[in-house]
Residue frames as a rotation matrix with the C-alpha (Angstrom) as fourth column:
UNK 1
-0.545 0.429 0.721 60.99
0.366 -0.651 0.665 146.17
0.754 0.626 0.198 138.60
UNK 2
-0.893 0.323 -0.313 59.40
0.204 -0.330 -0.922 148.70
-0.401 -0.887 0.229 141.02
UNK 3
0.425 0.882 0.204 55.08
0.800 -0.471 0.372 149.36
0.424 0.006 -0.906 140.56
UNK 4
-0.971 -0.211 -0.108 54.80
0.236 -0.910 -0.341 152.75
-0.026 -0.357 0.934 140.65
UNK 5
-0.068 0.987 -0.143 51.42
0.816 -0.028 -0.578 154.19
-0.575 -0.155 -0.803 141.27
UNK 6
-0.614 -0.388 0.687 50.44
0.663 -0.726 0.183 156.72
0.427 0.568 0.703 138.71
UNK 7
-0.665 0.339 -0.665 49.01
0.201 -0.777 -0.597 160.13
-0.719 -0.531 0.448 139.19
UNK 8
-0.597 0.351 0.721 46.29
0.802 0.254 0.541 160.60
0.007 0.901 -0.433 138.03
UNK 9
0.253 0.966 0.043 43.66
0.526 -0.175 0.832 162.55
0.812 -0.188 -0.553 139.68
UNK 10
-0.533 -0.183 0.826 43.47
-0.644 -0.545 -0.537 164.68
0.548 -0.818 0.173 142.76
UNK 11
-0.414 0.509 0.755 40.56
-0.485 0.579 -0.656 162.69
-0.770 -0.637 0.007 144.44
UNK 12
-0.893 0.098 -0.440 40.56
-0.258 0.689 0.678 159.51
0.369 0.718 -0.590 141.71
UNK 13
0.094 0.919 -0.383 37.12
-0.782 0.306 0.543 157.88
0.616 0.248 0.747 141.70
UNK 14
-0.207 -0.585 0.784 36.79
-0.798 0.565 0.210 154.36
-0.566 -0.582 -0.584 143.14
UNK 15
0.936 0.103 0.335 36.39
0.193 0.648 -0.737 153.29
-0.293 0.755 0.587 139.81
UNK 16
0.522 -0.818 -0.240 39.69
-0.433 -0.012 -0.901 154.55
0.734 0.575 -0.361 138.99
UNK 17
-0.344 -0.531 0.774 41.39
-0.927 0.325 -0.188 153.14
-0.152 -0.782 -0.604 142.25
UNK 18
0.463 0.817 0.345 39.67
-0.518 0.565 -0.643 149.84
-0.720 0.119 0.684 141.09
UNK 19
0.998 -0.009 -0.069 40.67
-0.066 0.220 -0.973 150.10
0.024 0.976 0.219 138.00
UNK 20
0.511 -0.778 0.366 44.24
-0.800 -0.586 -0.128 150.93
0.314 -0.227 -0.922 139.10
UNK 21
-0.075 -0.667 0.741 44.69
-0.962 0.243 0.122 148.12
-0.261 -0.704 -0.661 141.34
UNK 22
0.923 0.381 0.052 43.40
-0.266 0.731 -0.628 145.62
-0.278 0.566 0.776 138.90
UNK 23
0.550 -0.773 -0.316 46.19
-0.466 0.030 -0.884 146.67
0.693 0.634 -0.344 136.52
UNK 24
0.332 -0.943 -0.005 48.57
-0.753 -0.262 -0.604 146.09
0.568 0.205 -0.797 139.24
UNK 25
0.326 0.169 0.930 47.57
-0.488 0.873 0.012 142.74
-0.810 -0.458 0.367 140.39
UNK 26
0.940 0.213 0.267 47.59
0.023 0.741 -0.671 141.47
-0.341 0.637 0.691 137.13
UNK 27
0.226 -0.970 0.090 51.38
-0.780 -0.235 -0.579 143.34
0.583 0.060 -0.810 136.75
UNK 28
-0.090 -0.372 0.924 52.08
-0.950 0.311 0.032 141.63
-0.299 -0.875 -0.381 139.99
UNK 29
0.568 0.238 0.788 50.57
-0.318 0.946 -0.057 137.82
-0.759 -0.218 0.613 138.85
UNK 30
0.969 -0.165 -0.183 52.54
-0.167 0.103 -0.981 138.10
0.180 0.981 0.072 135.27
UNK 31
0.229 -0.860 0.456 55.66
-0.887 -0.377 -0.266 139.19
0.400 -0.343 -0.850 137.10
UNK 32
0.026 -0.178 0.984 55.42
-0.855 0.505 0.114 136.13
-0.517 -0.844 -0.139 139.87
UNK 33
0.778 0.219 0.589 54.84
0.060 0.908 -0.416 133.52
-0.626 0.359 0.693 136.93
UNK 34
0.819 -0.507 -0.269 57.71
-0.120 0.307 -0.944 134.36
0.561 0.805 0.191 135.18
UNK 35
0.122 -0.789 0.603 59.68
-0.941 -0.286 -0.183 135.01
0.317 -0.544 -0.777 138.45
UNK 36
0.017 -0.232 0.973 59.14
-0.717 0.675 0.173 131.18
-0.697 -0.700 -0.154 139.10
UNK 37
0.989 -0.082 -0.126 59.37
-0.075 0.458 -0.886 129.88
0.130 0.885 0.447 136.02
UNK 38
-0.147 -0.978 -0.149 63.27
-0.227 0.180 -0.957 131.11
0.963 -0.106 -0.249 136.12
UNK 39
0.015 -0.395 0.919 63.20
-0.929 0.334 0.159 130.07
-0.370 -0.856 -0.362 139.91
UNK 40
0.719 0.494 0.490 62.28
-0.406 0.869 -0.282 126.39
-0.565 0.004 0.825 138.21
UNK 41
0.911 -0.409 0.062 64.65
0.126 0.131 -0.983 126.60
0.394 0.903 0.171 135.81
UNK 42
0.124 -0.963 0.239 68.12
-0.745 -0.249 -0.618 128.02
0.655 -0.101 -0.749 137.65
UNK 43
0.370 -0.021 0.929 66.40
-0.552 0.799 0.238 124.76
-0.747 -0.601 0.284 140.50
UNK 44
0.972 -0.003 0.235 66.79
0.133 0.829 -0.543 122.45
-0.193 0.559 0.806 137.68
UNK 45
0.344 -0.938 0.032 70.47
-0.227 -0.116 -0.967 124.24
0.911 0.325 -0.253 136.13
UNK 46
0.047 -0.427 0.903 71.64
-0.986 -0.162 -0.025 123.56
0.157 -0.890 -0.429 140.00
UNK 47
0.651 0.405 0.642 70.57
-0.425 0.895 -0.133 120.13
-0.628 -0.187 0.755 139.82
UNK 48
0.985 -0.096 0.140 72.27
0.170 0.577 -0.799 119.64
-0.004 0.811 0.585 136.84
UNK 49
0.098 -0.995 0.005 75.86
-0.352 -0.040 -0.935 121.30
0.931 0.090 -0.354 137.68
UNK 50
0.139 -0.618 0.773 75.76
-0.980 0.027 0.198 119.86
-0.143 -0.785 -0.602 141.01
UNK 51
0.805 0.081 0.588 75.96
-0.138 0.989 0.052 116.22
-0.577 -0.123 0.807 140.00
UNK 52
0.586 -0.801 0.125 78.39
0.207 -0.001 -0.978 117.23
0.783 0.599 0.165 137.16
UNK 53
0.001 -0.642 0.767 80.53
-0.912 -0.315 -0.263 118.49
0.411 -0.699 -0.586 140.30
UNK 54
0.279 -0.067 0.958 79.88
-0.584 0.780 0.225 115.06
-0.762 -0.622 0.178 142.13
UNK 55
0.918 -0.283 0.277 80.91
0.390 0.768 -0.508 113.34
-0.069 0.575 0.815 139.04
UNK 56
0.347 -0.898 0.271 84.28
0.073 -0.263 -0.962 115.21
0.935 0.354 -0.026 139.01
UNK 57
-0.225 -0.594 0.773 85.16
-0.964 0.250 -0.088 114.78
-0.141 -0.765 -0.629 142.72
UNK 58
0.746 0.155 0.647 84.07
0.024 0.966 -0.258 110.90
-0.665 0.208 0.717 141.88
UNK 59
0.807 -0.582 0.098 86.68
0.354 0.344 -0.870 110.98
0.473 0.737 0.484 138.90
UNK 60
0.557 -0.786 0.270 89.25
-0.450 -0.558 -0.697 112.83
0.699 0.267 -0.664 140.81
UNK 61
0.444 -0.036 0.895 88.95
-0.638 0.689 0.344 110.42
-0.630 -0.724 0.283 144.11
UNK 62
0.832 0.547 -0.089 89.88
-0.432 0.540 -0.722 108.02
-0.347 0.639 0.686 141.24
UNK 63
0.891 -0.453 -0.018 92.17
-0.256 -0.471 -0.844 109.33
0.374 0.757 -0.536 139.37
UNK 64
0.557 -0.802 -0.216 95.80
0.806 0.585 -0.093 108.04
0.201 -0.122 0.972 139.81
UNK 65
0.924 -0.311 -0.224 98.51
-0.128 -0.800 0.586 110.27
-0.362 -0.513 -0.778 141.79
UNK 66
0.626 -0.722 0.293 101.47
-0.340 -0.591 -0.732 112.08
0.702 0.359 -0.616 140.64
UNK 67
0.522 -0.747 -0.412 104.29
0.781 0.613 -0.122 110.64
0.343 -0.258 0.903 142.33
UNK 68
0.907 -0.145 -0.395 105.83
-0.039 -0.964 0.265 114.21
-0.419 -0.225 -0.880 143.81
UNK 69
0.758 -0.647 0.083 109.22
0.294 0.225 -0.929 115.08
0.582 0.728 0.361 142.37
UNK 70
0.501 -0.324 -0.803 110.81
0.858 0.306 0.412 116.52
0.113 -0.895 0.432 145.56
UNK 71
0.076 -0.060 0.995 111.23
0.598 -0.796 -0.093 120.13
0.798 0.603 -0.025 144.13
C-alpha cells in the first residue's frame, strides 16, 4: 500500500501538517504490526514445511530400492 499525502490546502497550517503526519504514523505503526505478524507467521509455516521436507528425505534415505529392470 502506497501513503499518499492528501491535498489539502495551498499553505496547510502546522496544525494541519501535524495533524497529517499523525494520521500517517499511526497508518504506518498499524501497517508494520500486521506486516510482522504475517512475517511471524509465514517464519513459523517455514519452520513447519521445512522439517516435513527433512522428514521425507529421512524416509526416502530409508526407503528400500527398486531393483532397475534394464529397460
Amino acid at each position: 500500500m502506497v501513503i499518499r499525502r492528501r491535498r489539502r490546502a495551498e499553505n496547510p497550517t502546522l496544525e494541519d501538517m501535524v495533524s497529517q503526519t499523525s494520521e500517517m504514523v499511526g497508518q504506518l505503526l498499524r501497517e508494520n504490526r500486521t506486516l510482522k505478524a504475517e512475517n511471524l507467521r509465514l517464519t513459523r509455516e517455514l519452520e513447519r514445511v521445512s522439517h516435513g521436507w527433512e522428514e521425507v528425505r529421512r524416509l526416502a534415505r530409508s526407503a528400500p530400492r527398486r531393483r532397475s529392470s534394464g529397460r
